[in-house]
BABAMI-344398 format. One record per residue (C-alpha): x, y, z. Coordinates in Angstrom, 1 decimal. Layout:
BABAMI-344398
@X:X; Y:Y; Z:Z
...
***
This chain:
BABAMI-344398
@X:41.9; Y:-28.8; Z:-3.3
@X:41.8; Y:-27.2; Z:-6.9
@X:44.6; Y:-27.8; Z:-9.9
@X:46.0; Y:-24.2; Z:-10.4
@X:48.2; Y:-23.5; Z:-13.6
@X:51.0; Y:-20.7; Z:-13.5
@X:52.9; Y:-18.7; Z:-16.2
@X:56.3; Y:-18.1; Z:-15.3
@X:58.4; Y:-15.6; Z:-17.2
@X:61.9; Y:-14.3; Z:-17.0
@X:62.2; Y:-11.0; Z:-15.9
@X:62.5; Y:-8.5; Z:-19.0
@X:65.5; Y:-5.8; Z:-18.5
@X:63.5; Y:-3.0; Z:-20.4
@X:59.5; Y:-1.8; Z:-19.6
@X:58.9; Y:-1.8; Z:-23.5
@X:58.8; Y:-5.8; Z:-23.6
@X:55.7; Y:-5.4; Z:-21.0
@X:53.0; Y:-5.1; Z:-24.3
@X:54.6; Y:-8.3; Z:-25.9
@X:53.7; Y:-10.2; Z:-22.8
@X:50.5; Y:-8.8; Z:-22.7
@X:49.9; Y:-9.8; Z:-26.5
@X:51.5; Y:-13.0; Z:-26.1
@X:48.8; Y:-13.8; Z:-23.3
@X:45.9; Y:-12.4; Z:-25.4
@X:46.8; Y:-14.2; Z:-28.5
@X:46.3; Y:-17.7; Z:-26.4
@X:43.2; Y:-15.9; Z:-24.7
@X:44.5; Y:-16.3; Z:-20.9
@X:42.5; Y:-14.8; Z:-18.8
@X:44.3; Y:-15.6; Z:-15.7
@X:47.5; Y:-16.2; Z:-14.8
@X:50.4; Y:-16.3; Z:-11.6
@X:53.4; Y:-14.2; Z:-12.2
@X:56.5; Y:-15.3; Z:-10.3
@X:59.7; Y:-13.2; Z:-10.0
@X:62.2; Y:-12.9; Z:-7.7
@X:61.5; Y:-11.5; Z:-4.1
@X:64.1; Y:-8.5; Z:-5.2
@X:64.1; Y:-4.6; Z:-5.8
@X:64.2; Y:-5.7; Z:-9.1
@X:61.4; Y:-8.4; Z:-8.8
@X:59.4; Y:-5.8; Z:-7.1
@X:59.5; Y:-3.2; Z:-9.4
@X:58.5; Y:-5.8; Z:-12.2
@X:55.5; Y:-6.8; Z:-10.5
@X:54.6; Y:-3.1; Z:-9.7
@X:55.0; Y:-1.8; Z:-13.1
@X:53.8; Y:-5.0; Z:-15.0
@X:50.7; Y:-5.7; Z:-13.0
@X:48.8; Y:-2.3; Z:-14.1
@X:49.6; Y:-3.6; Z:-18.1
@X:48.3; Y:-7.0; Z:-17.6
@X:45.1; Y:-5.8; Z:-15.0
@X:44.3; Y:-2.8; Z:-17.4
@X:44.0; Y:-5.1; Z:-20.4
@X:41.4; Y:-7.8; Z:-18.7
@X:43.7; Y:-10.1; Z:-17.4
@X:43.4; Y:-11.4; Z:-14.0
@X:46.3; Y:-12.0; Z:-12.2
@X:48.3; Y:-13.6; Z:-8.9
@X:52.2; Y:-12.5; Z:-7.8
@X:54.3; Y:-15.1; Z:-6.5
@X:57.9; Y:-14.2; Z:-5.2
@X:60.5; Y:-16.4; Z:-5.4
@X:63.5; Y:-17.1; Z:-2.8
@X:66.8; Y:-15.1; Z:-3.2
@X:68.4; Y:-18.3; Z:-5.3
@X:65.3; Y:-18.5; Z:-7.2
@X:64.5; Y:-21.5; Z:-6.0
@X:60.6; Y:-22.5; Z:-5.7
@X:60.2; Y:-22.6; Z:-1.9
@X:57.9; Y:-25.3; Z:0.4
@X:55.6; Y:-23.1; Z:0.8
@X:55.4; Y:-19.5; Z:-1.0
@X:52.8; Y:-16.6; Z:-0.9
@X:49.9; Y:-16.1; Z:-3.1
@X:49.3; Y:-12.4; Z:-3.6
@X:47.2; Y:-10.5; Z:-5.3
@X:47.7; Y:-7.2; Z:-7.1
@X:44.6; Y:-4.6; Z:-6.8
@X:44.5; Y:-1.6; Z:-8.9
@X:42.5; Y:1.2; Z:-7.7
@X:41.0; Y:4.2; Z:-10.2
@X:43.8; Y:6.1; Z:-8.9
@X:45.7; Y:4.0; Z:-10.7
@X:47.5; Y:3.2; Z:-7.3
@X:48.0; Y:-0.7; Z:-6.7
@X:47.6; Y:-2.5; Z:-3.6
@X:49.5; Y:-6.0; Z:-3.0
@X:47.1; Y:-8.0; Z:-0.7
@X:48.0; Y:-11.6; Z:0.2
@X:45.3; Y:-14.2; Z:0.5
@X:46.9; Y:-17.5; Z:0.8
@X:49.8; Y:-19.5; Z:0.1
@X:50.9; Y:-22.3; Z:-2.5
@X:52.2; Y:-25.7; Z:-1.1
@X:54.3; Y:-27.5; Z:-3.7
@X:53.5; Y:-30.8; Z:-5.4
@X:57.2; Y:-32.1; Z:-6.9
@X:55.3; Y:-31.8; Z:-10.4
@X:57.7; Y:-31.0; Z:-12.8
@X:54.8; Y:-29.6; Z:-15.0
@X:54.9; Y:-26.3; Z:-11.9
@X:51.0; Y:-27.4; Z:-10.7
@X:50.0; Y:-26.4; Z:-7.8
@X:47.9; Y:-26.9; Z:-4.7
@X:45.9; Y:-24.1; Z:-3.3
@X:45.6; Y:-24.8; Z:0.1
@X:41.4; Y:-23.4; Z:0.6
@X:41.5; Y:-23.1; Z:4.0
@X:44.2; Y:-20.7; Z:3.9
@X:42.8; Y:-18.2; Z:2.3
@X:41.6; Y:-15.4; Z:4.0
@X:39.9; Y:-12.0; Z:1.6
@X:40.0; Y:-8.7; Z:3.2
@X:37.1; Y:-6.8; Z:3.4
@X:38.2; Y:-4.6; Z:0.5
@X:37.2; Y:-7.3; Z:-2.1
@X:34.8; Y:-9.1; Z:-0.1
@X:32.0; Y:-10.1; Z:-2.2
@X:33.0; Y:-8.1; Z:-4.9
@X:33.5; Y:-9.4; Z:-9.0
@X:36.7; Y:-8.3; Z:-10.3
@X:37.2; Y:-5.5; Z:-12.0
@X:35.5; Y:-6.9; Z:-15.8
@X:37.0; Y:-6.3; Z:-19.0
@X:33.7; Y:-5.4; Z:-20.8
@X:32.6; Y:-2.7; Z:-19.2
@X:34.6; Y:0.0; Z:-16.9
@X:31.5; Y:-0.3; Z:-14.0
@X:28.1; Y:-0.6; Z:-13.4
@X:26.6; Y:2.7; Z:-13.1
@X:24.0; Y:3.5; Z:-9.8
@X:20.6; Y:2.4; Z:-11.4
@X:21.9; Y:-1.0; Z:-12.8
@X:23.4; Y:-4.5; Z:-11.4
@X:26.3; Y:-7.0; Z:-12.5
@X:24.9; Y:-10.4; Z:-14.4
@X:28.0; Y:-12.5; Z:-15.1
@X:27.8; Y:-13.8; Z:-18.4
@X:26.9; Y:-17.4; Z:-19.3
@X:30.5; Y:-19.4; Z:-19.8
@X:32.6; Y:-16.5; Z:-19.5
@X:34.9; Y:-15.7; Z:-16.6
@X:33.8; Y:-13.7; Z:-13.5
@X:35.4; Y:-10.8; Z:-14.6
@X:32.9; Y:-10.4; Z:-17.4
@X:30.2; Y:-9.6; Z:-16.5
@X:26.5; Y:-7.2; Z:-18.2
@X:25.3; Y:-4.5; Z:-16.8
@X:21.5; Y:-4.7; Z:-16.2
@X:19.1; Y:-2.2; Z:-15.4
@X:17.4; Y:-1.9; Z:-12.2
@X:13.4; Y:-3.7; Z:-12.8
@X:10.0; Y:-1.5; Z:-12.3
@X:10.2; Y:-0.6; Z:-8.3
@X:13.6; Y:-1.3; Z:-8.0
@X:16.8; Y:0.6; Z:-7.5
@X:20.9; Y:0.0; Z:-7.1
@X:22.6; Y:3.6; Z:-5.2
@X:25.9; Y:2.3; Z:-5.5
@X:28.3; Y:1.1; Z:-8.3
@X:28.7; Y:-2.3; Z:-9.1
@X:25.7; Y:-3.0; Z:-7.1
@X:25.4; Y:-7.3; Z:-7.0
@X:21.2; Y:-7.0; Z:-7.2
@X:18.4; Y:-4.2; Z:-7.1
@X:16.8; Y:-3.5; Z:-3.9
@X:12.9; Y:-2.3; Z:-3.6
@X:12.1; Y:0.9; Z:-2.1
@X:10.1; Y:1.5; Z:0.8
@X:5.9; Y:1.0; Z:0.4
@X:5.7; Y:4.9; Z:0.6
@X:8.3; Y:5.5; Z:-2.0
@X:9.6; Y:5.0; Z:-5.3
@X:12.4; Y:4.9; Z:-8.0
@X:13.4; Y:8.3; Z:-9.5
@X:13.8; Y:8.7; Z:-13.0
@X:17.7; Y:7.2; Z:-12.9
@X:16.5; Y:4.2; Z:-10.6
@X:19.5; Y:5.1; Z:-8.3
@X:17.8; Y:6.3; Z:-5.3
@X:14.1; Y:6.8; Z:-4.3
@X:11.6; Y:9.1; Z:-3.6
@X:8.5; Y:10.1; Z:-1.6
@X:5.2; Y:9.3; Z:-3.1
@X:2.5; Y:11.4; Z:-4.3
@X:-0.8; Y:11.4; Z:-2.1
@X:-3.9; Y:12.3; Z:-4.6
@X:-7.8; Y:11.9; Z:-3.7
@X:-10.3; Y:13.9; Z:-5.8
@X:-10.2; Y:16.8; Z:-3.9
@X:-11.4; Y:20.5; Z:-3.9
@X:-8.0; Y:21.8; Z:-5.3
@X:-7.6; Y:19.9; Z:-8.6
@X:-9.6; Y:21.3; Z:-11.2
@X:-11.1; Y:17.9; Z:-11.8
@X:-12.5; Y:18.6; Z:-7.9
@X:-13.5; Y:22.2; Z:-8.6
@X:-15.7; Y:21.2; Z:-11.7
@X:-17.6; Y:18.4; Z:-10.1
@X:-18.3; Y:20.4; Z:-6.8
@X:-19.3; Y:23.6; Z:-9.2
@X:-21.5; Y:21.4; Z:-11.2
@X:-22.9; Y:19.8; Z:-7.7
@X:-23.8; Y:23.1; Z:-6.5
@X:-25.5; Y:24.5; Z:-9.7
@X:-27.8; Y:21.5; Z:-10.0
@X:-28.7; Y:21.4; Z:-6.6
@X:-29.7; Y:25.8; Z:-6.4
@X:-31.7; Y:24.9; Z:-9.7
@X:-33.5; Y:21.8; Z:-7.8
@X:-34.1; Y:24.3; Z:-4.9
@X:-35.3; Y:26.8; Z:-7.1
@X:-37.8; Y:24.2; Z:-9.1
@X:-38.9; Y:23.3; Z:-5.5
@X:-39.5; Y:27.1; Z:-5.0
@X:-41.4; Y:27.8; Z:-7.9
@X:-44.0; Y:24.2; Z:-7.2
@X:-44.7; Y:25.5; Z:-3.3
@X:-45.3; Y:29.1; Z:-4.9
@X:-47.7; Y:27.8; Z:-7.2
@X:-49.3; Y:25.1; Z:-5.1
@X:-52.6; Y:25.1; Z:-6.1
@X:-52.3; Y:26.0; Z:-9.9
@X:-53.6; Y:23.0; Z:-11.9
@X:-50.3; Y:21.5; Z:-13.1
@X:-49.0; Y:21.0; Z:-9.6
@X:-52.5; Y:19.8; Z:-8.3
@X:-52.6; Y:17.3; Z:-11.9
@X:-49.2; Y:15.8; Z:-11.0
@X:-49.6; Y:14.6; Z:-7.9
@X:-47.7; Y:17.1; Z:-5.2
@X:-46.7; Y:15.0; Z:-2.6
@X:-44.9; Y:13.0; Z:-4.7
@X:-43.5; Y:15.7; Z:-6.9
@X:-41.9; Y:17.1; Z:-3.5
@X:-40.6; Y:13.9; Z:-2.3
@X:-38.8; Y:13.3; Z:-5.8
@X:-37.8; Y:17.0; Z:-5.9
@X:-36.2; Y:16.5; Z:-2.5
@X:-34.7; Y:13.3; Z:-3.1
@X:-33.0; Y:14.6; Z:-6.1
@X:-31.8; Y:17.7; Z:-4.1
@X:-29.8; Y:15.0; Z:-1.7
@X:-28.6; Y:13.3; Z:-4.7
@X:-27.2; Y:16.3; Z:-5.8
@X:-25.5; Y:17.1; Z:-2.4
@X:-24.7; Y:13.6; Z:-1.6
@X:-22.1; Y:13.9; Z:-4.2
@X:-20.0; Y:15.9; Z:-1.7
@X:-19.7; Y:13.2; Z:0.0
@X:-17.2; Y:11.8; Z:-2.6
@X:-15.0; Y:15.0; Z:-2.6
@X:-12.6; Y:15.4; Z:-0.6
@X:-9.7; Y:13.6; Z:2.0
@X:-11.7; Y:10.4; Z:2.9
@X:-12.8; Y:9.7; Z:5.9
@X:-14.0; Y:7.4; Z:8.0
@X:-17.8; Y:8.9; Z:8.5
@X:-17.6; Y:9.6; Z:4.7
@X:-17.2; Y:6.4; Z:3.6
@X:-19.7; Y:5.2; Z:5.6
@X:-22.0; Y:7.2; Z:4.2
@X:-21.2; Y:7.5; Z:0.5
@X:-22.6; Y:4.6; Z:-0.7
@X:-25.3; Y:3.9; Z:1.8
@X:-26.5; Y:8.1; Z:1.2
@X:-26.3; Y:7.4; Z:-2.3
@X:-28.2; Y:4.0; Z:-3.0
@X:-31.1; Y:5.0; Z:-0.8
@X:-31.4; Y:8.6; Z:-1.8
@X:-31.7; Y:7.1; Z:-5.7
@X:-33.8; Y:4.5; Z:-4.4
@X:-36.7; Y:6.9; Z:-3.2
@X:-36.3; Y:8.8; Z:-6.4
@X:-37.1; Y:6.3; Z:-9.0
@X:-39.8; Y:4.6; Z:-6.8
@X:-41.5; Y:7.8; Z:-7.1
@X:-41.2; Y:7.8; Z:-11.0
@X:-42.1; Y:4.7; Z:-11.1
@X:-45.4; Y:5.6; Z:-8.7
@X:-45.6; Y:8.5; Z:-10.9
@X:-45.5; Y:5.9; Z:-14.1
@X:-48.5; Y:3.6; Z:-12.3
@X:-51.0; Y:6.2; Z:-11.3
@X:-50.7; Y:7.9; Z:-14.7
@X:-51.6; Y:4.2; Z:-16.1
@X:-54.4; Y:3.7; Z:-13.4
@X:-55.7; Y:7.3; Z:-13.9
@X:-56.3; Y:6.6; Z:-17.8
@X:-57.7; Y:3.6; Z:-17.5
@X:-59.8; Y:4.8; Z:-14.7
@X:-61.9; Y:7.1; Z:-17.0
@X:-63.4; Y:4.5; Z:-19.3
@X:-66.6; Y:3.9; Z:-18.2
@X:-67.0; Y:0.9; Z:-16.0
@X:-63.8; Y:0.2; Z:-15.6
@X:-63.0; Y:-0.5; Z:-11.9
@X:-59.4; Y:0.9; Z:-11.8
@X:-60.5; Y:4.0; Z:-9.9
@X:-60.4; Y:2.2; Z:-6.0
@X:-56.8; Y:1.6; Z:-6.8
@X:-56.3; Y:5.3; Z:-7.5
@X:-55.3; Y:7.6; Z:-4.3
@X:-52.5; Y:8.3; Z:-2.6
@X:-52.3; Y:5.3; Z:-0.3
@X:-51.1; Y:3.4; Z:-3.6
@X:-48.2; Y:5.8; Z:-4.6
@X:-46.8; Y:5.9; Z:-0.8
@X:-47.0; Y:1.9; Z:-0.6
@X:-45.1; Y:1.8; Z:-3.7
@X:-42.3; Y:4.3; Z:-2.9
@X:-42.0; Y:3.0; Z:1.0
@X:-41.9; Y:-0.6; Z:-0.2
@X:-39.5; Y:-0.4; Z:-3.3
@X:-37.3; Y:2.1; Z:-0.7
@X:-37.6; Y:-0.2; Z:2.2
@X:-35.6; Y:-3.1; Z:0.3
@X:-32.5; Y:-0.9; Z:-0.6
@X:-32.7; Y:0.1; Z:3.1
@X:-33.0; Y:-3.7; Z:4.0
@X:-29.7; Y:-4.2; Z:1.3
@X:-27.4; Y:-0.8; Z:2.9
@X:-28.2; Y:-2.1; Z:6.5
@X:-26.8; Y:-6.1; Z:5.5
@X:-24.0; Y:-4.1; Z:3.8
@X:-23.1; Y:-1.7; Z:7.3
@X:-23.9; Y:-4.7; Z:8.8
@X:-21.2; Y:-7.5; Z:7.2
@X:-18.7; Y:-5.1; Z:6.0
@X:-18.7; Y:-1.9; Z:5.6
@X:-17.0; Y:0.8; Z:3.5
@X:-13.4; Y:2.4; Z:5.0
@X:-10.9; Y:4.5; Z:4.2
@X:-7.9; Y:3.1; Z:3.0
@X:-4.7; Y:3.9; Z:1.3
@X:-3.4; Y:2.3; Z:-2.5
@X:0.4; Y:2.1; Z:-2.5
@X:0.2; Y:-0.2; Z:-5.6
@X:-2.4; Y:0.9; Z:-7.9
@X:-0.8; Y:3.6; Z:-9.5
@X:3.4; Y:3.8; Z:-9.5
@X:4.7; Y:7.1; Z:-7.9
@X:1.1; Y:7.7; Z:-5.7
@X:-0.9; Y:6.7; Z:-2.9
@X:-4.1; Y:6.5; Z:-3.3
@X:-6.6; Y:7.8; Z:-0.8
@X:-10.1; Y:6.1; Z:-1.6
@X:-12.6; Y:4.6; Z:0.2
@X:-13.2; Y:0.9; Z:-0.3
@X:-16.5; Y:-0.7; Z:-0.6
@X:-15.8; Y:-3.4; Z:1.6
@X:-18.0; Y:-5.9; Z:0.3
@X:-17.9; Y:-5.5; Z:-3.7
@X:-20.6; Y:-7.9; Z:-3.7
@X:-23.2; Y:-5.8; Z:-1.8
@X:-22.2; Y:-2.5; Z:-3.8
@X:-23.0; Y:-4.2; Z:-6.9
@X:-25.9; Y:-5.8; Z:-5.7
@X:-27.4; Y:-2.3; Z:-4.4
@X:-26.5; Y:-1.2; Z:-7.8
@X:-27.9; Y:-3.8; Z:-9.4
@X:-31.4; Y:-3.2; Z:-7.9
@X:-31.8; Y:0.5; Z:-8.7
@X:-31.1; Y:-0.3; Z:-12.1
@X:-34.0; Y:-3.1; Z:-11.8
@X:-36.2; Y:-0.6; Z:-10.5
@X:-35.2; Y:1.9; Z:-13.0
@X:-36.1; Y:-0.7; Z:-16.0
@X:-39.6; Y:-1.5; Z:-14.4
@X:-40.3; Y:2.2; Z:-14.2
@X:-38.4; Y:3.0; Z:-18.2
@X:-40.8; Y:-0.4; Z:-19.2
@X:-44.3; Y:0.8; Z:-18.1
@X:-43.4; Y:3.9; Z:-19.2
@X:-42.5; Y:3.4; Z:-23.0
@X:-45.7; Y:1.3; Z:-22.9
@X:-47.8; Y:4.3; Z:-21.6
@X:-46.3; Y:6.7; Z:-24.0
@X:-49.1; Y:7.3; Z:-26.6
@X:-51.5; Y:7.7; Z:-24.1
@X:-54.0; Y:10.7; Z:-24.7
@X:-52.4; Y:14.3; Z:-24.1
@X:-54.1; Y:14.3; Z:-21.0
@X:-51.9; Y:12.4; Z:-19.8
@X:-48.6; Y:13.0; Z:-21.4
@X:-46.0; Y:13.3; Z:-18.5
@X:-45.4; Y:9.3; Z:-19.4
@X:-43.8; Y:10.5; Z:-22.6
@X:-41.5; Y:12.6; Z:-20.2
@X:-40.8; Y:10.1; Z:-17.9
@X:-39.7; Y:7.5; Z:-20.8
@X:-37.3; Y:10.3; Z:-21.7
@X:-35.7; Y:10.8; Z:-18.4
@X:-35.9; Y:6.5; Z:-17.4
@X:-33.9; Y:6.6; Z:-21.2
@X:-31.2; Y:8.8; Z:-20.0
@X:-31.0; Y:7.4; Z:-16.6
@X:-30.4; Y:3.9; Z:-17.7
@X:-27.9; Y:5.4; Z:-20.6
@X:-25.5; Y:7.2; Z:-17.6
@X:-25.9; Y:3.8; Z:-15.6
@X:-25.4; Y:1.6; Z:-18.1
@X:-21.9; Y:3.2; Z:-19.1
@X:-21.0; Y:3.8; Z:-15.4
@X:-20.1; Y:0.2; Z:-15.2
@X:-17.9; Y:-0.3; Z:-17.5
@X:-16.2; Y:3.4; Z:-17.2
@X:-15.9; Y:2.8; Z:-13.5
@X:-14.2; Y:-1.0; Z:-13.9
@X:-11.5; Y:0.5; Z:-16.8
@X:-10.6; Y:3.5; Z:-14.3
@X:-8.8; Y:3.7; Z:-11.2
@X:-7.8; Y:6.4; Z:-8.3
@X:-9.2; Y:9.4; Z:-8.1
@X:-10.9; Y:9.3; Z:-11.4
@X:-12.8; Y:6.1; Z:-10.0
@X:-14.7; Y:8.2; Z:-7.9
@X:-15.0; Y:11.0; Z:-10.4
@X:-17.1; Y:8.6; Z:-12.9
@X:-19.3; Y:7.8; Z:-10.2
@X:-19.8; Y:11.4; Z:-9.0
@X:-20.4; Y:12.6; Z:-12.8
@X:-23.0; Y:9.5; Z:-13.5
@X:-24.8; Y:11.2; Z:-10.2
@X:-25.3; Y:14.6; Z:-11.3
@X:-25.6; Y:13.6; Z:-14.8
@X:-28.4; Y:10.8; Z:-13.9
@X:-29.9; Y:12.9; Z:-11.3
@X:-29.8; Y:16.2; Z:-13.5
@X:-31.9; Y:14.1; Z:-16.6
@X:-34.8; Y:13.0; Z:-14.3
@X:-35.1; Y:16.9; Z:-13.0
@X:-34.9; Y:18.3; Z:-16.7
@X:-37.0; Y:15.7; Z:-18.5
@X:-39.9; Y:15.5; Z:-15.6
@X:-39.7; Y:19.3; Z:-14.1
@X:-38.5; Y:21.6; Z:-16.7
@X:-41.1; Y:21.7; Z:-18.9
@X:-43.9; Y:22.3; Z:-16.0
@X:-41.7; Y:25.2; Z:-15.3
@X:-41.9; Y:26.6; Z:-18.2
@X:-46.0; Y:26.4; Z:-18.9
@X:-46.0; Y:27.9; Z:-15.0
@X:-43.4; Y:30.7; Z:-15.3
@X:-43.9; Y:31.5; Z:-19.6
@X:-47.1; Y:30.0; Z:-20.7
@X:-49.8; Y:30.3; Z:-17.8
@X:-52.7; Y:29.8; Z:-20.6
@X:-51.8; Y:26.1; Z:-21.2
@X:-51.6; Y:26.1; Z:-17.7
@X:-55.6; Y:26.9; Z:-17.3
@X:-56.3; Y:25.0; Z:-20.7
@X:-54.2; Y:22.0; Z:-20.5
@X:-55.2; Y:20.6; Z:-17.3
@X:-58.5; Y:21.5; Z:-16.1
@X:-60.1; Y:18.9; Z:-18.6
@X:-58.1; Y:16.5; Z:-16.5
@X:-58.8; Y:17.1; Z:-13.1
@X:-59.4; Y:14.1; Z:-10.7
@X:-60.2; Y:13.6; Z:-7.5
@X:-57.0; Y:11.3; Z:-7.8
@X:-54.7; Y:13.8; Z:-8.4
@X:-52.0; Y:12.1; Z:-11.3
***
């Protein structure tokens, strides 16, 4: 049972007294008070037209009516005046008042009479600090004020209020999000690096050029089979490197377009071998270059290791552990497509996901071991005799290889989405495109432009091993 305290007022003859009472009640800062006047005509039409004053200037308010002698009854009515934005006014009645004998007029309210209609049901009366809270924002009452005063607070990130006067922010659904006004939401945005975007186009363009130019290379080495720079740089394994690199170049179409299930599954796998095979055959290229110099001072016994059993042992073995490291991955967990609600706000992501980060990195992490072996021996064979300069070619192309790797990290870590996938893609073409120039281009263009340092170039250094 709660104390209750009431202000009881005479009823004025004339309307224009209505603002004195209203400044009477703000200058001793009541916020809420009980009006009782006689259950009359006239007692009614003082309630109807002073309730809109008092309610319109912040202050709460309860009707109680009065017996015809004006006597305080047993029991009377507590009522409560509503104003609507019509300006219309409701009299609802919500409980009643049982009297104490206190000459001081404090009352009981009786709690278990009290009944709210659904109309104001969980609702904060109307606040005298702001009009409403607008869709897009909620009520906070303010710390040791009344409930009538109350903030408006604007919705959070993901959340949204569609009504007035909204009590708290609701989230949206996992496939949509908050417009621009937070009072309603929205469908997502699906994005993958497609073939539509111009992001999509470039990177399949590029894909395409590189691989016609690795086809073409590949053309001009069968056409010219047994001049002496094909014959001096080893040709089976200057046509397993060319065709690896081609597959690089096409494996990056794996990456473009809607996931899907058999695409991820391949991506990565398609990817870590093809690269695999293509640096172990730089780095065979690196050794029998190495064995092949030292094999021509005289009594040196490095000429049994030279042959071509020693270049395919070192490609199949350095390949076969990458194929050992994709099978474990297929194996525990492999890649799937998936969809990012989260990621990004206003999109869903379609991406493939590694599935196990830990063997992605690690098949990473083991071309770029192979790829500093090969860059190592190479630097250190550099200066070897003009003979034998494609190690000075193949430090230039291990240089830019590492270089694109290297940054991939880091670039593909700070990114996300679509242009995740994009990084790789470019550190693809990019890495693959700097082993075909640096290695290939330049014996294209002695066989094609200069056929004279073809003939005079290499036939000082032919070998029955075949460098």
């Amino acid at each position: 049972m709660a104390q209750f305290p009431f202000f009881y007022r005479v009823v004025p003859k004339e309307e224009a007294q209505y603002p004195g009472i209203v400044q009477l009640l703000q200058h001793f800062r009541w916020t809420f008070i009980a009006v009782i006047a006689p259950d009359t005509d006239n007692g009614e039409r003082f309630m109807k037209a002073l309730m809109p004053v008092l309610i319109g200037s912040g202050i709460s308010t309860d009707g109680v009516y009065l017996d015809q002698n004006r006597e305080l009854a047993a029991d009377l009515d507590v009522v409560n005046w509503v104003m609507f934005p019509n300006k219309s006014i409701l009299r609802v009645k919500f409980g009643i008042i049982a009297r104490q004998g206190s000459p001081d007029l404090q009352f009981t309210i009786d709690q278990d009479a009290i009944v709210w209609p659904k109309l104001l049901n969980q609702t904060l009366p109307p606040s005298r600090c702001v009009e409403s809270c607008r869709p897009g924002s909620f009520k906070v009452v303010q710390e040791g004020k009344p409930l009538c005063c109350y903030d408006c607070i604007s919705c959070a990130e993901g959340t949204i209020s569609p009504q007035e006067d909204a009590e708290h922010c609701i989230r949206c659904p996992e496939d949509q999000h908050p417009n621009k006004d937070r009072d309603g939401c929205i469908p997502k945005i699906i994005t993958f690096l497609g073939y539509e975007g111009h992001l999509g186009i470039f990177l399949a363009s590029f894909a395409l050029f590189l691989s016609l130019t690795t086809g073409f290379v590949l053309g001009i080495f069968i056409q010219f089979l047994e001049t002496p720079i094909v014959k001096a740089n080893n040709r089976d394994l200057s046509f397993i490197l060319l065709i690896s690199l081609l597959l690089s170049f096409l494996s990056s179409f794996l990456f473009i377009g809607r996931p899907r299930k058999a695409t991820c599954f391949l991506q990565q796998t398609a990817f870590s071998i093809i690269f695999s095979v293509a640096i172990s055959c730089v780095l065979a290229k690196t050794i029998t270059v190495v064995l092949a110099f030292l094999a021509t001072k005289p009594g040196n016994r490095m000429r049994r290791w030279l042959g071509k059993s020693l270049a395919n042992s070192i490609v199949i073995s350095c390949s076969s552990v990458q194929i050992v490291i994709c099978a474990t991955w297929l194996g525990m967990s492999p890649p799937f497509p998936e969809s990012d609600k989260h990621s990004q706000p206003g999109e869903i992501i379609l991406q493939c996901n590694e599935g196990s980060v830990a063997m992605f990195y690690t098949g990473l992490g083991y071309m770029g071991f192979l790829a500093a072996i090969c860059f190592t021996v190479a630097f250190l064979a550099r200066k070897l005799p003009g003979a034998f300069n494609e190690a000075k070619l193949i430090t230039f192309s291990m240089l830019v290889f590492c270089s694109v790797w290297f940054s991939f990290v880091p670039t593909y870590l700070s990114t996300k989405g679509k242009y995740m996938v994009a990084v790789q893609v470019f550190s693809i073409l990019a890495s693959s495109a700097g082993l075909l120039g640096c290695i290939f281009m330049p014996k294209c263009y002695i066989i094609m432009l200069r056929p004279d340092l073809n003939t005079k170039a290499f036939l000082t250094t032919k070998t029955k091993a075949e460098i």
